[in-house]
C-alpha positions in Angstrom: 33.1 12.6 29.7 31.3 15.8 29.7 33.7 19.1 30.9 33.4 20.3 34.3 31.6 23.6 33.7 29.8 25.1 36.2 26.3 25.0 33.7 26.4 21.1 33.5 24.8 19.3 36.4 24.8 15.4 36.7 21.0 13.3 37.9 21.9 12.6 41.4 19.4 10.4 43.7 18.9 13.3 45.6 16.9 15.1 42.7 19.6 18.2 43.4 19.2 18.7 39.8 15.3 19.2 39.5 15.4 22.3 42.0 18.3 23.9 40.6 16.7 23.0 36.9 13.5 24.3 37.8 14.3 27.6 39.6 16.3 28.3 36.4 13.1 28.1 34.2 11.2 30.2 36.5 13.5 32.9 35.8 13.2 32.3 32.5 16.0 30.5 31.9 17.1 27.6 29.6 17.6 24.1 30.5 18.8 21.4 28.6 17.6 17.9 29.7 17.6 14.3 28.1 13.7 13.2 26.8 13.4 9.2 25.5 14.5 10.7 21.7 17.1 13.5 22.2 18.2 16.1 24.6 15.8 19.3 24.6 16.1 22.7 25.0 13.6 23.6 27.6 12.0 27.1 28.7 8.9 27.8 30.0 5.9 28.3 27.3 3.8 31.2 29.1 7.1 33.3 28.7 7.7 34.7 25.5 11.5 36.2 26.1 12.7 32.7 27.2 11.0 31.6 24.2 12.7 34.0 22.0 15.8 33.3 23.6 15.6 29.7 22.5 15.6 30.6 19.1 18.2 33.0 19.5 20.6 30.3 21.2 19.6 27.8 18.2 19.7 30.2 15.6 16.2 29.1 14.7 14.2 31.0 12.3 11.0 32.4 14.1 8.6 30.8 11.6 9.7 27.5 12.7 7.0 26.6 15.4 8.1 25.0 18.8 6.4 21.7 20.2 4.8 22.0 24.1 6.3 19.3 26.3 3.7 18.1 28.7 3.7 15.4 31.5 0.1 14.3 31.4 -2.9 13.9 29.4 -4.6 17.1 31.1 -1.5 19.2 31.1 -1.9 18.6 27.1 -5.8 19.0 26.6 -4.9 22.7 28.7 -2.5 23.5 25.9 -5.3 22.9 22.5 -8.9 23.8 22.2 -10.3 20.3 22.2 -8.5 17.4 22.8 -10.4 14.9 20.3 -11.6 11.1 20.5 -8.4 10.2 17.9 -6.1 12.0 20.6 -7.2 10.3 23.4 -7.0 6.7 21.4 -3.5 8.2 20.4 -2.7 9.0 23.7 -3.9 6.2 25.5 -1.4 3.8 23.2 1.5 6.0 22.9 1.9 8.3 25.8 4.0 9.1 27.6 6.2 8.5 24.5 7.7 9.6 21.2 4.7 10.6 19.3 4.0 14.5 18.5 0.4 15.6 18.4 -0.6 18.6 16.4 -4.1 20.1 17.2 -5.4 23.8 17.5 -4.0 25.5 19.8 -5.4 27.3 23.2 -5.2 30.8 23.3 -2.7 31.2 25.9 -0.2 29.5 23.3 2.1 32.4 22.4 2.6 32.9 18.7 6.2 32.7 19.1 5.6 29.5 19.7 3.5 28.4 17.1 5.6 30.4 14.2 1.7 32.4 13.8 0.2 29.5 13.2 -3.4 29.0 14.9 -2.0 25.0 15.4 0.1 23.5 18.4 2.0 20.5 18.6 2.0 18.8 21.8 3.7 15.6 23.0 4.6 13.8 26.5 8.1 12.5 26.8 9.0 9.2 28.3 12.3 9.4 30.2 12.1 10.2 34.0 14.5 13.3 34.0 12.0 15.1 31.2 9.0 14.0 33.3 9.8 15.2 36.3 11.4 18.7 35.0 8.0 19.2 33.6 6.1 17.9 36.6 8.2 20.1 39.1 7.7 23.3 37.1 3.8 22.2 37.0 3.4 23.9 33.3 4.1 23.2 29.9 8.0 23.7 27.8 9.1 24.0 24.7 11.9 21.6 24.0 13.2 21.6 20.8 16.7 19.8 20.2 19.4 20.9 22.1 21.9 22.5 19.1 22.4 24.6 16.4 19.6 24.9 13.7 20.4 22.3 11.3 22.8 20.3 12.8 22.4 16.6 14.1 20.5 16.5 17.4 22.4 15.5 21.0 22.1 12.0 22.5 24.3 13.3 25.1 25.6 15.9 27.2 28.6 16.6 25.9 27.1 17.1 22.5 25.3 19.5 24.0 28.3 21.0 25.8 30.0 21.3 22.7 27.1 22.3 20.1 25.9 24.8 22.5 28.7 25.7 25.2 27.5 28.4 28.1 24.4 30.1 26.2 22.3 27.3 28.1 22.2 28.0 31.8 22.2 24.6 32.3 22.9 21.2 30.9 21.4 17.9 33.0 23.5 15.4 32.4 21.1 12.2 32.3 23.1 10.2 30.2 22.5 8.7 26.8 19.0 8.9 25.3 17.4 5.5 24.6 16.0 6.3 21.2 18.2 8.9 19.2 16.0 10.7 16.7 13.1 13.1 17.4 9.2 12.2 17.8 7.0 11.1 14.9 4.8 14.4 14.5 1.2 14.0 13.7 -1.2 16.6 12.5 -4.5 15.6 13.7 -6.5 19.0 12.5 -6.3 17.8 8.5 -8.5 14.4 7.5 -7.0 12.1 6.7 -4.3 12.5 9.5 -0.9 13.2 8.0 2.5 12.1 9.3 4.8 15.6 8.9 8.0 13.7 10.8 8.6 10.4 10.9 10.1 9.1 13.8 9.7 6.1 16.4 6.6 5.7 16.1 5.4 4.0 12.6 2.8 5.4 10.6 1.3 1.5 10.4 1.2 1.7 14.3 -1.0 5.0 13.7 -3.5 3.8 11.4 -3.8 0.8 13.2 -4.8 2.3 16.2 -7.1 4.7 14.6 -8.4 2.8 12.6 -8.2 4.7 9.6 -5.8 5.5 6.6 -2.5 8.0 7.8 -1.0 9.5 5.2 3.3 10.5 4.8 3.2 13.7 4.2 6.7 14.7 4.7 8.8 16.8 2.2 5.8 17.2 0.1 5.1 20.6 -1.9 8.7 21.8 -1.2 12.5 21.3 -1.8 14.3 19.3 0.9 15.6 21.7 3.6 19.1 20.6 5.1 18.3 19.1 8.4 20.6 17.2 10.8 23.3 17.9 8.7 27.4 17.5 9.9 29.7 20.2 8.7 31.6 18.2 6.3 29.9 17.5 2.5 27.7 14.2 3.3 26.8 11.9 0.0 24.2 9.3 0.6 24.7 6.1 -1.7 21.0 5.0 -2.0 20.1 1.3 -1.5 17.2 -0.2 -3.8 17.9 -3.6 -2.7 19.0 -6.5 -4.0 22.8 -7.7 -2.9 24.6 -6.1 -0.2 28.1 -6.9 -0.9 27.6 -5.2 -4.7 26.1 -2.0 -3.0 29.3 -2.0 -0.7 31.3 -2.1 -4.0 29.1 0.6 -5.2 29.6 2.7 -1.8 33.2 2.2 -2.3 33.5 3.6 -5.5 31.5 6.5 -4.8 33.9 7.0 -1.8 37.0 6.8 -4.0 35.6 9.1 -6.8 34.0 11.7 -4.5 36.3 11.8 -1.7 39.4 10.4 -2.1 41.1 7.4 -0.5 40.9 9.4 2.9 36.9 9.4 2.9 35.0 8.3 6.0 31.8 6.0 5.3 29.2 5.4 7.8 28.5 2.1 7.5 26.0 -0.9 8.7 28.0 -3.5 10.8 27.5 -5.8 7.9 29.5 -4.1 5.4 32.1 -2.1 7.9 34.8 -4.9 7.7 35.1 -4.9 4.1 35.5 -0.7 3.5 38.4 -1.0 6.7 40.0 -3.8 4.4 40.0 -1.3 1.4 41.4 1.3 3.6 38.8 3.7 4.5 37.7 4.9 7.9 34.5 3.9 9.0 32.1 4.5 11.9 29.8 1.9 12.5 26.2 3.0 12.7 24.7 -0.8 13.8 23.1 -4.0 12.1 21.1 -3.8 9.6 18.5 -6.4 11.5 18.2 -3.9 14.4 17.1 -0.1 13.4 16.5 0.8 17.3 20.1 0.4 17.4 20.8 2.2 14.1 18.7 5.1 15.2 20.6 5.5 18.5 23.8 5.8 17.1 23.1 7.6 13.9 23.4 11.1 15.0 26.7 10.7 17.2 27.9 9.1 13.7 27.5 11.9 12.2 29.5 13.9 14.8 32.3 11.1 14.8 32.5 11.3 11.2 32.7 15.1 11.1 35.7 14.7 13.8 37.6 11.9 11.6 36.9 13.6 8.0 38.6 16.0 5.8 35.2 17.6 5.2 33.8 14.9 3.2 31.6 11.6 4.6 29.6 8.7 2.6 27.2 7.1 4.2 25.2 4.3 3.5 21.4 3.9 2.9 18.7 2.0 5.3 15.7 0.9 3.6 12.8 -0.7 5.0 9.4 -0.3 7.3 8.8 1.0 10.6 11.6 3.0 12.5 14.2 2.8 9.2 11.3 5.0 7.3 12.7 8.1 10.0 16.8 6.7 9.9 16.3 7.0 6.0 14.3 10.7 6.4 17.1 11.7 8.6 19.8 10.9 6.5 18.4 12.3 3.4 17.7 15.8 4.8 21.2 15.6 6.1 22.9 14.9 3.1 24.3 16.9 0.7 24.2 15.1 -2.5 22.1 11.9 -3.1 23.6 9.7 -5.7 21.6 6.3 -7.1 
């Protein structure tokens, strides 16, 4: 249950929430709100101090560009300098939805939002809370996840609550958020179009719809950054195939050797029986057969798993197509240590 504090406000049917959220912003305020992937930090685009106070509050280095939250196709093509054919086929399959667009930006684009860069991403989010924020304060926000730079996203309130605390005005509490991890982002301005996050929406979706070969581009020409990372050591056991019962020996013994009898493995709800049975504590990420569910839970593991640890977690490896390409990204720029 998130705390009473005066800065969290719960969606009522009276839309109470949307006034009080969107005077905020026009002060120049910050508002946290729920968005179909995770909760985002919102403020108002045109004005540069509430931008520079969301990197402040998510101790975000100022290079790090910002995506503009928009809540139609025209509010979008007033953000970028041409909105072209591939980003109206794009937007036309996947919008309002979990798919980033990156595309030159419009002039009136600060360059505190864009880290310098002469390039915007742009995206529309498909959850009624983020939809009508944006709608009621009739102009684009930045939105980046709720937290601390570097730590795992919020799926809830109260992670916000607690990542965050009173340096957000306020906190709309809209529940859970359906998907759990953050918007495939797609860089339209390079040919051929390059996947730099993956994320709900597949890259095979992406080509299909274009027409045209989409490349993973993600983690190239640089050393992986620590992203979504818990505060306790995280090793990833990676999975290559083949048996799963033998990889959940090999899991265990990885668990023994580099944490001790007391580790805590994140686990598929295939294999979390068998590491309670051998004594260790376990937080159940979801089947293996469903990676919508996997990807919902999988940042609030992390959190659990920080809570239950002594500053050491295992957690196991997802392989496969589709969604599990952006659960496996996600765990690998969280961990610390990536053992075969």
């Amino acid at each position: 249950m998130v705390l009473a504090l005066p800065n969290v406000i719960k969606v009522d049917s009276e839309r109470r929430w949307l006034a009080r959220a969107v005077e905020v912003l026009r002060k120049g305020g910050l508002v946290a709100f729920p968005t179909e992937t995770v909760y985002g930090l919102g403020a108002d685009a045109r004005n540069v101090n509430a931008v520079l106070k969301v990197f402040r509050v998510k101790r975000r280095p100022l290079s790090d560009a910002l995506i503009l939250h928009v809540s139609s196709v025209e509010m979008a093509s007033s953000c970028v300098r041409e909105f072209p054919e591939d980003a109206e086929r794009l937007a036309r399959e996947f919008w309002p939805g979990p798919l980033t667009l990156i595309l030159p930006k419009r002039g009136w684009v600060p360059k505190e939002v864009t880290g310098g860069s002469d390039k915007v991403g742009v995206r529309w989010p498909a959850h009624p809370v983020a939809e009508a924020l944006i709608r009621g304060f009739g102009s684009p926000l930045v939105a980046p996840s709720a937290n601390v730079s570097g730590r795992p996203s919020p799926t809830r309130a109260e992670d916000v609550v607690a990542e965050l605390g009173d340096s957000v005005d306020l906190i709309v509490d809209g529940g859970e958020t359906p998907i759990g991890i953050e918007s495939t982002v797609l860089d339209l301005t390079v040919d051929p179009p390059s996947v730099l996050r993956p994320g709900a929406i597949p890259v095979e979706e992406i080509s299909r719809v274009l027409g045209k070969e989409v490349r993973l581009k993600f983690g190239e020409g640089s050393s992986r950054r620590a992203r979504y990372s818990p505060r306790s050591r995280l090793v990833l056991v990676r999975f290559t195939g083949g048996d799963l019962l033998k990889y959940a020996e090999r899991v265990a013994e990885v668990a023994r050797a580099v944490c001790g009898e007391g580790a805590v493995i994140i686990a598929s709800s295939e294999t979390a029986q068998a590491y309670l049975m051998s004594g260790f504590k376990v937080v159940d990420v979801g089947s293996r057969r469903d990676a919508l569910e996997v990807a919902k839970k999988l940042y609030r593991a992390l959190r659990v798993a920080d809570a239950l640890g002594r500053g050491c977690i295992v957690a196991e490896d997802f392989a496969g197509k589709g969604l599990w390409v952006a659960i496996r990204h996600r765990l690998m720029s969280a961990a610390s240590e990536i053992i075969q």
